[in-house]
C-alpha positions in Angstrom: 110.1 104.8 121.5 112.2 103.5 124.3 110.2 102.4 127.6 112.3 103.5 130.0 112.6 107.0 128.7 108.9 107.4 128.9 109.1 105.6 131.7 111.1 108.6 133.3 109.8 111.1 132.0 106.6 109.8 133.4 108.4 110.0 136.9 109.6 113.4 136.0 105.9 115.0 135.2 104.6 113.0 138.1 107.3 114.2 140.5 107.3 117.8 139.1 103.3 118.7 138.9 102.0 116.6 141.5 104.9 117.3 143.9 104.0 121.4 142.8 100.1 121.0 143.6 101.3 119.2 147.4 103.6 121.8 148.2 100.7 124.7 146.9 98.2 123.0 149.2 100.8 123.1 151.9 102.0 126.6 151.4 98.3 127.3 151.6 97.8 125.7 154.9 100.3 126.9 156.5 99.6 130.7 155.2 96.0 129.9 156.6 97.5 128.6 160.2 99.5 132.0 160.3 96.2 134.1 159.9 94.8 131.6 162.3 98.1 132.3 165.1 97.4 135.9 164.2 93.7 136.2 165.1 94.7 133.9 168.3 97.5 136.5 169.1 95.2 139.4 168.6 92.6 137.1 171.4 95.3 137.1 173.9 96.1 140.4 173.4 92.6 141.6 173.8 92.1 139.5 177.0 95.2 141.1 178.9 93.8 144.5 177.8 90.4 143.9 179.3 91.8 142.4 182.6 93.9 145.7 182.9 90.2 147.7 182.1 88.9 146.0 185.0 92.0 146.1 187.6 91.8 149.9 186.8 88.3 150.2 187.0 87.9 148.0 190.4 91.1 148.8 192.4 93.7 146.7 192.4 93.4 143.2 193.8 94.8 141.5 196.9 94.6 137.7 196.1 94.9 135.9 192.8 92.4 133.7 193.5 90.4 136.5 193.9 91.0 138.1 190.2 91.2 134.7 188.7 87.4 134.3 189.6 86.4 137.5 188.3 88.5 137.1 185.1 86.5 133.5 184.9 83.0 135.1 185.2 83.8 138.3 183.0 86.0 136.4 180.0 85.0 134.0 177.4 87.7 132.8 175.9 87.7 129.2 174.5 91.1 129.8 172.4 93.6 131.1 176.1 94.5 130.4 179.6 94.7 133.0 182.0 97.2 132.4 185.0 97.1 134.7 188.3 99.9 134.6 190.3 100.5 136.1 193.7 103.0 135.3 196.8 101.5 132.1 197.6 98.6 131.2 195.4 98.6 130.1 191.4 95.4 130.2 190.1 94.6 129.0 186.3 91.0 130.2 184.2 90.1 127.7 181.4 87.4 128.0 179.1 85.6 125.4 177.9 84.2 125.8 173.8 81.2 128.0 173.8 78.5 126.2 171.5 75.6 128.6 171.6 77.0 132.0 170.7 74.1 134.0 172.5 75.3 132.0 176.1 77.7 132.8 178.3 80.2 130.4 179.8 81.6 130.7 183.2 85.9 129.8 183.2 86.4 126.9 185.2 89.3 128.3 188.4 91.7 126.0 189.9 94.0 126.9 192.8 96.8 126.0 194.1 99.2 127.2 196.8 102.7 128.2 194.6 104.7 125.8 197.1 103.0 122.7 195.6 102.9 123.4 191.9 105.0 121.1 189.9 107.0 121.7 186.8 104.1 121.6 183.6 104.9 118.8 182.2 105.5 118.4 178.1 101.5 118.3 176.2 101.1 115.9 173.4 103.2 115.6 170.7 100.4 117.5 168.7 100.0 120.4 171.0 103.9 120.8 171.3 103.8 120.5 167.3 101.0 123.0 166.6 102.4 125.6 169.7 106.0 125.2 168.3 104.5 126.2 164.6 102.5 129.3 166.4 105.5 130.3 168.1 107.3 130.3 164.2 104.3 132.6 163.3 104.6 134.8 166.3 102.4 133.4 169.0 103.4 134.4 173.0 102.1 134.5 175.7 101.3 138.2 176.9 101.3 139.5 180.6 101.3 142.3 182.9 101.6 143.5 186.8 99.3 144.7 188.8 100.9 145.5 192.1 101.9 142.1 193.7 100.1 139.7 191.4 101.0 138.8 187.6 98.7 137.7 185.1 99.8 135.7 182.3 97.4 134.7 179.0 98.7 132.3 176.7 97.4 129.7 174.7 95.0 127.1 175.0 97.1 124.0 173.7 93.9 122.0 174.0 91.8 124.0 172.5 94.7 124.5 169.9 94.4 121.1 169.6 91.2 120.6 169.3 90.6 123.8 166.2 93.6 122.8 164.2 93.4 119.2 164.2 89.8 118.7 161.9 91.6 121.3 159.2 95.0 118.5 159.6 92.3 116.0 158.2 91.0 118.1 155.2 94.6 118.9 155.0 95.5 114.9 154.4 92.6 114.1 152.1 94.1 117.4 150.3 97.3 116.4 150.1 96.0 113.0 148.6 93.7 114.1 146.2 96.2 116.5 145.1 98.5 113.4 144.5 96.1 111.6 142.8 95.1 114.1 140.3 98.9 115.3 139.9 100.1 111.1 138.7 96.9 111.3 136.4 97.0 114.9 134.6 101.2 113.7 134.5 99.9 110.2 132.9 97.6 112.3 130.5 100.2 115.2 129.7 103.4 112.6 129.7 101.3 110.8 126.7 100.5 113.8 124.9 103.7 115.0 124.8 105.2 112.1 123.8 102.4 111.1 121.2 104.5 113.0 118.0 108.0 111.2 119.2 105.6 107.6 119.8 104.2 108.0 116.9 107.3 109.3 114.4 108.9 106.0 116.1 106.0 103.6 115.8 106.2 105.0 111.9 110.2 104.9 111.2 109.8 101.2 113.0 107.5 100.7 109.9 109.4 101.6 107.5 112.4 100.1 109.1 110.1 96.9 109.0 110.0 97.3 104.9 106.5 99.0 105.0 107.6 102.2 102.9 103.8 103.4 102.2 103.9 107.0 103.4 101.9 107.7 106.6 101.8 111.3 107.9 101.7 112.0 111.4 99.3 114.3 112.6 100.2 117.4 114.5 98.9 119.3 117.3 100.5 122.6 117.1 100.5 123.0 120.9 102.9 120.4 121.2 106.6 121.3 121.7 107.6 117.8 119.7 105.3 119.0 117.0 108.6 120.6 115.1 109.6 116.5 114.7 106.5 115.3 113.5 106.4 118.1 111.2 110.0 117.4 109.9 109.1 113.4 110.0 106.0 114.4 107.4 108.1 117.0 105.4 110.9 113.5 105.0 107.9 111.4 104.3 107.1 113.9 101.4 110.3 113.9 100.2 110.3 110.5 100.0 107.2 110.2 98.6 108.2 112.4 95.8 111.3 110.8 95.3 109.3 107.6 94.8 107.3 109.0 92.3 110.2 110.6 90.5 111.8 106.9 90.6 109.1 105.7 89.2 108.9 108.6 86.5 112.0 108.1 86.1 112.1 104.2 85.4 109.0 104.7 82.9 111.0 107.0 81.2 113.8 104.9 80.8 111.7 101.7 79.7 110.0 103.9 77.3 113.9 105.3 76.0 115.2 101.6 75.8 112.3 100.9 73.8 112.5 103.9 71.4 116.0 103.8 71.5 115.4 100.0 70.5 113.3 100.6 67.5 115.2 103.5 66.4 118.3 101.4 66.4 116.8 98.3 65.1 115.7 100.0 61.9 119.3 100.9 60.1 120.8 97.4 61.7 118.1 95.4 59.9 118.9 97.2 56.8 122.8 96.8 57.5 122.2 93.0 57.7 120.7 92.9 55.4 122.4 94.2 52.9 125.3 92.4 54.6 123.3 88.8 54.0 122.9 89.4 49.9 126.8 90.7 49.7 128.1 87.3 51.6 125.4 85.3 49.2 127.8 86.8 46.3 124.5 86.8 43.8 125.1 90.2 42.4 125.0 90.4 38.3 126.6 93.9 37.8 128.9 95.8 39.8 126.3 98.7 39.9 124.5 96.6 42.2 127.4 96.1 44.5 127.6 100.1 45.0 124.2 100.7 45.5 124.2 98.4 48.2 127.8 99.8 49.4 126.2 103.4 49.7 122.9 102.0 51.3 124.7 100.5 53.9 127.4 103.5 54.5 124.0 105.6 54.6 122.4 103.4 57.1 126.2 103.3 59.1 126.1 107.2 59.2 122.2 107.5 60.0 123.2 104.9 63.0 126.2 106.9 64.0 124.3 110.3 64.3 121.6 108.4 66.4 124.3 107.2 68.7 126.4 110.4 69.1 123.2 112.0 69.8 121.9 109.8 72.4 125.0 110.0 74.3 124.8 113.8 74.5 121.5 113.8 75.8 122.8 111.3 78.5 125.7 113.2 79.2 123.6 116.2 80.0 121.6 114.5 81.9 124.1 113.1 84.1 125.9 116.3 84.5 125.1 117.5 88.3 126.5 120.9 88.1 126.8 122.5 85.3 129.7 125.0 85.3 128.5 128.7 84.4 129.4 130.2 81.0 130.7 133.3 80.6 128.7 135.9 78.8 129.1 135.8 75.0 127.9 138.2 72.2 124.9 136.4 71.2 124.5 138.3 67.6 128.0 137.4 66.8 127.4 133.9 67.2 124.5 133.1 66.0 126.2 134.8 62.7 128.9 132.3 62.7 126.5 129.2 63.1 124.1 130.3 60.7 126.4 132.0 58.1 127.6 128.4 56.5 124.3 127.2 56.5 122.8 129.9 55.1 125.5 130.0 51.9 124.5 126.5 51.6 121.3 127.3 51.2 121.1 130.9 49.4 117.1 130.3 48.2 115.7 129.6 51.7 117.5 130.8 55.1 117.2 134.9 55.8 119.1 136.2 58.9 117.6 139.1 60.6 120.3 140.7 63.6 119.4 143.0 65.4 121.2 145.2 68.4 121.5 142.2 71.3 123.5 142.0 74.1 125.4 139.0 75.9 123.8 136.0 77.3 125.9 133.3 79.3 125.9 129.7 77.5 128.5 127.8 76.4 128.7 128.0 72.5 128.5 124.6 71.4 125.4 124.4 73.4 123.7 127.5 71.4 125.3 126.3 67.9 123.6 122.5 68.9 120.4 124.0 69.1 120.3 126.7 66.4 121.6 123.7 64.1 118.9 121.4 65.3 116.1 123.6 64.5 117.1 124.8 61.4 118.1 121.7 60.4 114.3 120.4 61.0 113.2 123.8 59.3 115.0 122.6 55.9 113.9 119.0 56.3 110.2 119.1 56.7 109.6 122.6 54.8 109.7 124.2 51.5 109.4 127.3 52.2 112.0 130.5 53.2 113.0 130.5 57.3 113.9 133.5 58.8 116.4 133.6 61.6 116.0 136.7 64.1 118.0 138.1 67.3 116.5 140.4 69.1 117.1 142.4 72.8 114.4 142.6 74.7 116.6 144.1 78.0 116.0 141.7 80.2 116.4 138.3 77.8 117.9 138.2 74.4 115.6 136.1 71.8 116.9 134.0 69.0 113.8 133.0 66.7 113.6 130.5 64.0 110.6 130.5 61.8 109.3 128.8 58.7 106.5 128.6 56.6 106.0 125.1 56.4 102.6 122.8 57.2 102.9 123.3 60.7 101.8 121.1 63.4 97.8 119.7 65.5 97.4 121.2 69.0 98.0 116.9 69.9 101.8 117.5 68.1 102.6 120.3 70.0 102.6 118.6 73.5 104.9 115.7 72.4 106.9 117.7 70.1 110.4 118.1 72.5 109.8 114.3 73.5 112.5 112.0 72.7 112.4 110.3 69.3 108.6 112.0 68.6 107.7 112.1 65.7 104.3 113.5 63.7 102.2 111.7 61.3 103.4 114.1 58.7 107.3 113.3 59.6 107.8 110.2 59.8 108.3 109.9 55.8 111.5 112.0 56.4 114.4 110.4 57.6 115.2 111.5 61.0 116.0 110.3 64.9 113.2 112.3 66.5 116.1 113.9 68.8 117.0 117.2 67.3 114.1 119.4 69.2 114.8 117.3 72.5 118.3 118.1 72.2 117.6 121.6 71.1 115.8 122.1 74.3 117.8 120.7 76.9 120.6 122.8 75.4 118.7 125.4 76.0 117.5 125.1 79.5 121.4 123.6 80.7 122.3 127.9 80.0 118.7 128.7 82.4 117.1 129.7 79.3 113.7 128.6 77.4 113.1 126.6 73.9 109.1 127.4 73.4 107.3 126.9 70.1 103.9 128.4 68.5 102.4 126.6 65.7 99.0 126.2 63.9 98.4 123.7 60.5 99.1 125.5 57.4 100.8 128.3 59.0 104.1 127.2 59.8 106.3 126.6 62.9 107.8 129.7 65.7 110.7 128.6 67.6 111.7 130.9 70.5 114.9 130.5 72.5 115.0 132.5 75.2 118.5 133.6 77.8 118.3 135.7 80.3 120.7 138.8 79.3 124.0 138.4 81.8 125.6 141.9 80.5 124.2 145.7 79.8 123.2 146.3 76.1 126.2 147.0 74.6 126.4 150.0 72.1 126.4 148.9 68.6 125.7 149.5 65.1 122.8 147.9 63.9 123.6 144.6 61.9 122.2 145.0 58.4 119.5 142.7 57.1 121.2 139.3 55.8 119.9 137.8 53.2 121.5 134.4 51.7 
């Protein structure tokens, strides 16, 4: 995986959450300090209002200094400053912080004639900081008249000051921690994350390498990148399987090229042979000449079939798409295929039609397999073969059966393999194809070449197509007999 993209999207997750739990803490704060300006406003508020409950209660005063004394001894309030004002005199209350609730503090009074009171000048930068945020929140100073003198509560920026600035250094060591746990839990989420896209990387980098052993990645389905490492172990399967089917694939073929081999090699040495006592010329009747003539244009012919044969099955096995057939009356043809070979042998083949439908294979392909299988029917049995076609409504059967010696429960598993051939066959001359090419026909249509045998009780082939059209309405074939 590339460094610098998980090297930004580390900065992203770090910027995003830990930047998201500063700005919470702050939010916080700052909703904290408003409830703290509101409480503080409600103070001042309360103050004036008790000031006005004593004016009204003692008369109404003649000097400031005067009410600013009682207001000092009456009053605690640590959190404002009271200023009386009158013609001539400005006199201020402060409180200092009350430590034992159960005592009462007496204000401290300053006074000053009006004439020699100077501008205020600015606080700290803390205290104009922490008043400027109140006065966002709503905190101002509150006053009122009473007669000639004015009385003013506001603030305490000291004692503002003073509250505020211990919660600014929980605030800091907030704001910090928060920052230090937001780059870590980014650092820990970043790598999960990431760990399916590292690790399908880390694993195509294998294989790029030459390393092609299959290694699933394993997945956390709470990931959002679990989808790739899902898709990367659904290729690895693929390949995996594709490497087996190679390799099923290429022990097939050796094991082809090697029966192909021997099944070649038996009519060649018998050509050459043949061939060697002709060119030799030692022959002492011309009756000799011919049998060896015939012997070798039997082996030529028995070497031929084996070749046509072979390169149909490699044809069909080549063929990617195979281009649909249209439906065809099954009954019909399987009449025409069997008909001649039924005439040519009268004492042994019976053909049984029955009412079928339409199937779609191409003919040849039907006629390749209904000749193979009767063709093995006449060569390894004695005995009559019946050839039925039957409608089932859904497929449309074409049986072949015979009476012959049958086949072990061992045969029965090899028997549609390339160039098997049983114990009890291999005295007949034969490729071993016929049944394979009988069944790839077959299944090239979508259908199914199945057989059910037992020793001494003869053979049961079963081809099977799906039906492609509505029975059709028919009379029912009679029984054929040849």
């Amino acid at each position: 995986m590339n460094v610098s993209f998980e090297r930004r999207a580390l900065w992203l997750s770090t910027i995003t959450i830990a930047g998201s739990l500063t700005l919470l803490i702050a939010v916080l704060s700052l909703v904290l300090y408003a409830v703290y300006v509101r409480n503080l406003d409600t103070q001042l508020n309360d103050s004036l209002e008790e000031i006005r409950v004593y004016v009204a209660g003692s008369g109404a005063p003649r000097r400031a200094d005067e009410l600013a004394n009682a207001i000092a001894v009456r009053l605690v309030r640590p959190q404002a400053v009271v200023t009386v004002l009158d013609r001539s005199l400005r006199a201020d209350v402060h409180w200092n912080p009350v430590t034992d609730q159960s005592a009462r503090s007496s204000g401290t009074v300053s006074v000053k004639d009006r004439s020699q009171v100077k501008l205020s000048t600015p606080g700290s930068l803390g205290a104009q900081f922490f008043t400027g945020l109140g006065t966002l929140f709503g905190l101002k100073a509150v006053q009122a008249q009473f007669g000639a003198i004015s009385v003013i509560v506001r603030p305490s920026e000291s004692a503002l000051v003073s509250t505020v600035t211990p919660f600014v250094a929980w605030l800091a060591l907030a704001e910090v921690l928060a920052l230090a746990f937001g780059i870590g839990l980014a650092r820990v989420l970043t790598r999960q994350a990431l760990r399916p896209l590292a690790d399908v990387t880390a694993a195509l980098e294998r294989f790029a390498s030459g390393d092609l052993t299959p290694s699933p990645v394993a997945i956390d389905r709470k990931n959002r990148l679990d989808a790739l490492a899902v898709a990367y172990n659904g290729a690895i399967e693929q390949v995996a399987l594709a490497f087996a089917e190679r390799e099923r694939a290429q022990a097939g073929m050796r094991q082809f090229i090697a029966d192909a081999g021997h099944q070649l090699r038996t009519p060649l040495t018998v050509i050459r042979g043949f061939t060697a006592i002709l060119r030799q010329g030692d022959l002492r009747d011309t009756g000799d000449y011919m049998r060896i003539l015939d012997a070798i244009n039997r082996q030529s012919i028995v070497l031929g079939s084996l070749i046509d044969k072979l390169i149909i099955l490699e044809r069909w096995e080549q063929a990617e798409d195979v281009q649909p057939a249209e439906p065809i009356d099954i009954a019909q043809l399987v009449d025409d295929v069997v008909s001649p070979i039924a005439e040519a042998h009268p004492d042994r083949i019976e053909l049984h039609i029955g009412e079928a439908g339409a199937a779609a294979i191409d003919p040849s392909d039907l006629g390749e397999a209904l000749t193979n299988l009767i063709d093995n029917a006449l060569k390894y049995t004695h005995g009559p073969i019946d050839v039925r076609v039957r409608d089932t409504g859904r497929q449309i059967l074409v049986e072949v059966v015979d009476q012959g010696p049958g086949m072990q429960a061992d045969e029965l598993h090899h028997v549609f393999d390339r160039f098997f051939r049983g114990p009890t066959r291999r005295e007949v001359e034969g490729s071993g194809l016929g049944l394979s090419i009988a069944r790839r026909a077959i299944e090239r249509a979508g259908g199914s070449l199945t057989v059910v045998s037992a020793p001494e009780t003869g053979s049961h082939f079963t081809i099977a197509l799906p039906a492609s059209a509505p029975r059709r309405l028919a009379l029912p074939r009679a029984t054929v007999g040849v």
